[in-house]
N, C-alpha and C positions, 0 to 999 in steps of 0.2 A: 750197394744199396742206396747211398748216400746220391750218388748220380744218377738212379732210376728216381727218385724222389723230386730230384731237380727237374728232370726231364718230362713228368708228368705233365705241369699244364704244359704243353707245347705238343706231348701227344692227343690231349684231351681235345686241344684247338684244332690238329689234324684230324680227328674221326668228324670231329663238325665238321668239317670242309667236306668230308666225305660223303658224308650224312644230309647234304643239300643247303647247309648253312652256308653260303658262298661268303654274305657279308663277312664273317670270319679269317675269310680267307683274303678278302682284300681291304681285309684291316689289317692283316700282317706283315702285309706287302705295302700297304702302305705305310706303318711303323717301321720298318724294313728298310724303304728305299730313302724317309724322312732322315732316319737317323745315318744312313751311307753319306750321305747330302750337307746335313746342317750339323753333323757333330765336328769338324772341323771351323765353321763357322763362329759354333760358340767359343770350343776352344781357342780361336783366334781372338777371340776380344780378352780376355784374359794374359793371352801372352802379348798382346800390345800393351796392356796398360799395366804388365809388371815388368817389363824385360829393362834391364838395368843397363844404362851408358857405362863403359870402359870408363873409368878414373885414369886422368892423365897423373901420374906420378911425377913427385919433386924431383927425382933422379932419375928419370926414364933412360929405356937401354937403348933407346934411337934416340934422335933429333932429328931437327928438317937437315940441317948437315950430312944427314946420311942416305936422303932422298935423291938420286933422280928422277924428272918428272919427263915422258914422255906426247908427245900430242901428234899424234898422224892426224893431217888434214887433208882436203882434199881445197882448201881454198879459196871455196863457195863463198863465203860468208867473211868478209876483211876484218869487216867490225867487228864481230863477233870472236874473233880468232887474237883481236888487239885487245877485247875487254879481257878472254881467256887469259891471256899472258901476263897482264895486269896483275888479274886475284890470283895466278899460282908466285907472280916473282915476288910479292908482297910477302908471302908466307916461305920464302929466303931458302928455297931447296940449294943443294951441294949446284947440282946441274939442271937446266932444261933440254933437250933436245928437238926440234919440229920438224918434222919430216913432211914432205912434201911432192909432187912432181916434178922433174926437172927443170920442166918450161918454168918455173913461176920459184924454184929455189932464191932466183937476187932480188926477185919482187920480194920475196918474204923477210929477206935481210936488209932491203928498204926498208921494210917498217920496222925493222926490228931496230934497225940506228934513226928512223929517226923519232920513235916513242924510246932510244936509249934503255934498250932491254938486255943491259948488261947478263953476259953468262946464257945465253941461249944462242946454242948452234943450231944452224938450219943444215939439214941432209937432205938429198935429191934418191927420188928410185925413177925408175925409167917408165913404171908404169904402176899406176892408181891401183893399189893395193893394201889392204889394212894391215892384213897379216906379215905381208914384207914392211911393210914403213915400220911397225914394230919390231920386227927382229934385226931392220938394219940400225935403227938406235941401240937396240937389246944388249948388242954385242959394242956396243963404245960404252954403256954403264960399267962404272966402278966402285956404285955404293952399295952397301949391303940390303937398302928396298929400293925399290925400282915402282913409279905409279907412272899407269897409263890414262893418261885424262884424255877425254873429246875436245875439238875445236871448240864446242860449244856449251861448255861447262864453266860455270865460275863459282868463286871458293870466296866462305868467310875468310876472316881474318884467322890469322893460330890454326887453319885447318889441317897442318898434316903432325900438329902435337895430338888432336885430338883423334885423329886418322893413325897415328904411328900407337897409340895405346892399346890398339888390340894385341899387338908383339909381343907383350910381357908378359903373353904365354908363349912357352916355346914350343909348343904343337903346332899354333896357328902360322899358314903358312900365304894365307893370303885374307886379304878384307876387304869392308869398303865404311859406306855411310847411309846416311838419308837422304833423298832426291826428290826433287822438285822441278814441276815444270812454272816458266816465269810466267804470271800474272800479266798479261793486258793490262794499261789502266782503262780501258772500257774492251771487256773479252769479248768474244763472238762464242759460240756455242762447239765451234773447233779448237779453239784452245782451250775451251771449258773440257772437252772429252779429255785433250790429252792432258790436263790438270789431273782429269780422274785416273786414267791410266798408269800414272808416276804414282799416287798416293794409294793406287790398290797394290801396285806390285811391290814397294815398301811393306807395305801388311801382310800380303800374301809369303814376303821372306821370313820377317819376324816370326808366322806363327808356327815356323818350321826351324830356323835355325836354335828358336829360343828352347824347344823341347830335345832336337839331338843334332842340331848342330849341319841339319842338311841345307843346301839351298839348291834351287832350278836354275841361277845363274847366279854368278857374280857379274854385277852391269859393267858395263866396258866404258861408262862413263864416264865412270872414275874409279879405279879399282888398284890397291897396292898389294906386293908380292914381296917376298925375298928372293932377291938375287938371286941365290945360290937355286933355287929350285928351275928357275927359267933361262938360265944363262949356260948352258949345255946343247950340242950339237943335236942327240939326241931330244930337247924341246923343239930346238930348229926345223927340223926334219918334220919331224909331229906337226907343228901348227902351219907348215906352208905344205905337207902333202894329206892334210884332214880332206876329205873324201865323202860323197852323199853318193851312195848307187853308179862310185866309177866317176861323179861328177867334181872336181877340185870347186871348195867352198871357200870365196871371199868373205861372205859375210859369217856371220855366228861365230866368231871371233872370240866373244867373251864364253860362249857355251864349250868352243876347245879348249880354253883356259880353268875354267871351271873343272872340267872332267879333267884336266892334268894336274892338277894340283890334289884333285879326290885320288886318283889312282896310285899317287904317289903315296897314300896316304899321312896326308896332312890336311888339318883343318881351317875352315874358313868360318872368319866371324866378322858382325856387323859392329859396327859403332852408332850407339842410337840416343847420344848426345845432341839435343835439340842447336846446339852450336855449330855443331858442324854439318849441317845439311847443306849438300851443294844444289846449286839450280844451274835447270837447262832451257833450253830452248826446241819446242818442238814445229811441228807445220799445223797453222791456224788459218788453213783451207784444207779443198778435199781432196788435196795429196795426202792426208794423216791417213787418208785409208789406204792408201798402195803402203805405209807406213805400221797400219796395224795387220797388213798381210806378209808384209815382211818378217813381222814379230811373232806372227802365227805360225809362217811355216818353219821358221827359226826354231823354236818350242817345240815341233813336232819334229823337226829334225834332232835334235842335240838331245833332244828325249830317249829319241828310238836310237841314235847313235848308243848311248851310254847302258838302254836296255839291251843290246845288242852283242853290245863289244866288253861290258864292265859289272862286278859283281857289287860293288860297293852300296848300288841305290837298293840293293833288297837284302844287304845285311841287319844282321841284330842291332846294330847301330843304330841305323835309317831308316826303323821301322816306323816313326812319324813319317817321314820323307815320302817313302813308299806307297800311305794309303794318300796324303793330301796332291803330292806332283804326278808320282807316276800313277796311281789308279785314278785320280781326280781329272785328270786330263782329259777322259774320255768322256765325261757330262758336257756333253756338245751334241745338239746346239742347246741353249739354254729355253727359248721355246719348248723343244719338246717335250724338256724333265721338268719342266716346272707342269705341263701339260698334262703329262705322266701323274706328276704327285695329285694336280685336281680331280683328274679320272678315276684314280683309286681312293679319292676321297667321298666321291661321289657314290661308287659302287659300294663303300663297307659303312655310308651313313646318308642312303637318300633323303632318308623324313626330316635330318635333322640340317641341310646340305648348305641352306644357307647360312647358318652363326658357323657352322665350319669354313664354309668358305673364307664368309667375313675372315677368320680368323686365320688361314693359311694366307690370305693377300697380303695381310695386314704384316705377318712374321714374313714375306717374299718380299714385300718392299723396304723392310727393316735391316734384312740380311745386305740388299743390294745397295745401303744407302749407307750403315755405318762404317764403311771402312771412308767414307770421305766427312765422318764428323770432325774430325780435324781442321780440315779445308772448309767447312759450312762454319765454324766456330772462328775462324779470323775471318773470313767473306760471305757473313749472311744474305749478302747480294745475291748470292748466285745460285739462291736454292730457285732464283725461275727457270734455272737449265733442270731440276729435275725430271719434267716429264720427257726432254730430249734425252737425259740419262738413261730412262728408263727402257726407251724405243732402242738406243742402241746396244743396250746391253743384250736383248733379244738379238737384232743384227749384226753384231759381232761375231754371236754363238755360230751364226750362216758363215759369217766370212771364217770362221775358225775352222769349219767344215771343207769351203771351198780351198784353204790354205793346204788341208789335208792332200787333197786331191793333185794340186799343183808344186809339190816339194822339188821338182828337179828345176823351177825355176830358184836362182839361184841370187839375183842382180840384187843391189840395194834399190828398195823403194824411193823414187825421188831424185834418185841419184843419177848423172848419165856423165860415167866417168871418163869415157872417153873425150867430151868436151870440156871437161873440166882439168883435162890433162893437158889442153892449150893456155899459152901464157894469157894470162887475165890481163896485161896490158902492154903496148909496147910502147917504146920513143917518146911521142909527146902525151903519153895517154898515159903515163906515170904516175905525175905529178898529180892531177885530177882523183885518179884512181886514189891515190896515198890521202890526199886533202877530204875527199868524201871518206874513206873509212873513218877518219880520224872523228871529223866532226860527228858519224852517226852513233862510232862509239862514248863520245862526249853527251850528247844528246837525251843520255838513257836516263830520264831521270828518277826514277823507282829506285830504294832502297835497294842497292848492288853490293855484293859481297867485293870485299876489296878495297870496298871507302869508309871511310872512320866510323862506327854505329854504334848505340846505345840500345840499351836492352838484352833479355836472356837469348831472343830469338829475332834474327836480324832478319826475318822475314816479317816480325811484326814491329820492327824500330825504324826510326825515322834517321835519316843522314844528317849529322851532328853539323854540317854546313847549313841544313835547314833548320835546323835548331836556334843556331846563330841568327839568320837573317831574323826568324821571328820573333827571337827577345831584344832584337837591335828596334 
């Protein structure tokens, strides 16, 4: 009785429909497809602005002693790969290891002696591979975490105390942090995107882990594991014979790690300690877009891989997980469901079309702009990239489509690793080569993790050397 009573207006609203009241009918579907859409959204402001940083404990059951830190490179970038080494050997891990191609293995222990980077061995594979450059360090680890960081990642200071405190639970069985793309000191509007792209996919994790604990990846940017889960033949096997339709996959790397570590069942959690947030460095031209096609089809891979092959994303668990990643994926392109929602706004309130309008634009510009209030509250400079924000957040929605379509391309965006598999320098092209990275890694002068800094958040503190100069 009790659910024929509930049920009532909703059959009432259906005889309307019947009965030629159409408006009716696409007002439900408009309340319908609003609330599919934006109840995750709200929910997500909620879970950003309560989710709790991990406390590092006086006695914690790791230290950086028990870290090593792995870095597959591919080379590209010297400086970049010298500032890298920099901010992890500062934060005093057991081991480093850097893997490399062979051609360019003594170039890299060039730099390594003569920036004096005590405790980092360099390893050679025969051939530019991410997946193999990790498992051939994998298997020389001896410490109970193991972090794989990018060439192009750099670390505050204390980063892997505040990084090793997710562990003190003995479920979790991998983690990471907060990410940041590095700041221009005068941007262009391509490194303003991939500014936005880092600071949505931070929220986009948060507003899923924080409820049960799912995430759509752990970034491979930097991300730590215990040992014992990755260091088995069995992992081995897994991440260099991971597979898309018959095709062996180099990239999505962190999306087989992710799903290895779910299947195993153990959990993954964030550290959202405004201290430890690392920064990277992305492409600020219009390579960012072979860059965000890469990322698209990566996502629709390692998606459908795990819908596929794993029960874990549509358990009782992960039932946050399930309607925000796995059902949410499919709202593409963003044109057409924001299109969708005006249409049936239109048809269940013509007379009244404009103050609703007004007022669905108003909530669509809201939704697409607060996951970077963060980023507009330390650089209100940059809110004149919002109408480029806004154009490509529609144009993404397309290339999210086209990425659909092209999954069996496989290659890293940007990347063309076959050249990068020749030595970067030879004979008397050494020297040069060493002396320019050195100086362009010197050169950086933006508050950089790794150098002495002041403040909560060393993205908005000033380098204590500047400090100096200007009370002298």
């Amino acid at each position: 009785m009790n659910t024929m009573l509930a049920m009532a207006p909703f059959v009432q609203l259906v005889q309307k429909c019947f009965n030629g009241e159409a408006d009716a009918l696409y007002k439900l579907l408009f309340d319908l497809f609003f609330l599919y859409r934006y109840t995750r959204t709200v929910v997500s402001c909620f879970t950003f602005l309560f989710y709790q940083p991990k406390p590092v404990q006086e006695k914690p059951k790791y230290v950086a002693q028990d870290v090593t830190v792995v870095v597959p490179t591919t080379f590209k970038s010297p400086a970049e790969l010298i500032q890298c080494l920099r901010c992890i050997l500062n934060c005093s891990p057991a081991a480093v290891y850097v893997v490399t191609g062979n051609n360019n293995v003594e170039l890299v222990k060039e730099i390594c002696g003569v920036e004096r980077f005590l405790g980092v061995q360099v390893l050679g594979v025969e051939k530019l591979n991410k997946r193999k450059q990790m498992t051939r360090a994998l298997k020389e680890v001896n410490t109970d975490i193991v972090v794989f960081a990018d060439d192009d990642v750099f670390w505050p200071e204390r980063y892997l105390d505040y990084l090793l405190a997710i562990f003190e639970d003995d479920k979790v069985g991998a983690g990471g942090t907060r990410q940041r793309v590095r700041r221009n000191s005068s941007p262009n509007f391509w490194n303003f995107l991939g500014i936005c792209y880092l600071e949505r996919r931070v929220w986009n994790n948060v507003r899923t882990i924080a409820i049960d604990g799912s995430i759509s990846t752990l970034s491979g940017r930097t991300a730590a594991y215990r040992t014992e889960i990755l260091k088995t033949e069995e992992f081995f096997y897994y991440m260099e014979n991971d597979k898309w339709l018959g095709r062996p996959l180099n990239t999505d790397d962190d999306k087989c790690l992710t799903r290895y570590v779910y299947s195993h069942d153990w959990d993954i959690a964030l550290q959202f300690d405004p201290r430890s947030v690392i920064e990277t460095t992305l492409e600020d031209n219009p390579k960012y877009i072979d860059q965000c096609l890469r990322w698209s089809r990566s996502s629709w891979r390692g998606n459908g891989i795990v819908m596929m092959n794993e029960t874990y994303w549509r358990s009782r668990k992960h039932w946050w997980g399930l309607y925000v990643i796995y059902l949410g994926q499919f709202q593409v392109p963003t044109l057409l469901v924001d299109g969708t929602l005006f249409g049936l706004l239109y048809m269940s309130a013509p007379e009244n079309f404009k103050a609703a309008c007004l007022c669905l634009a108003s909530w669509t510009l809201f939704a697409k702009t607060v996951k970077l209030i963060p980023h507009f509250y330390r650089h209100p400079q940059d809110l004149i990239f919002l109408p480029v924000m806004y154009l490509f957040t529609y144009l993404h929605g397309f290339i999210h489509v086209y990425a659909l379509f092209t999954l069996t391309k496989t290659h890293w965006g940007g990347q063309q690793l076959d050249k990068l598999e020749n030595a970067r320098a030879k004979n008397d092209e050494v020297v040069p080569l060493l002396r320019s990275a050195m100086a362009e890694a010197d050169d950086y002068l933006e508050p950089t993790p790794g150098r002495l800094m002041v403040g909560d958040d060393y993205f908005s503190a000033v380098p204590m050397a500047q400090l100096i100069r200007v009370s002298v």
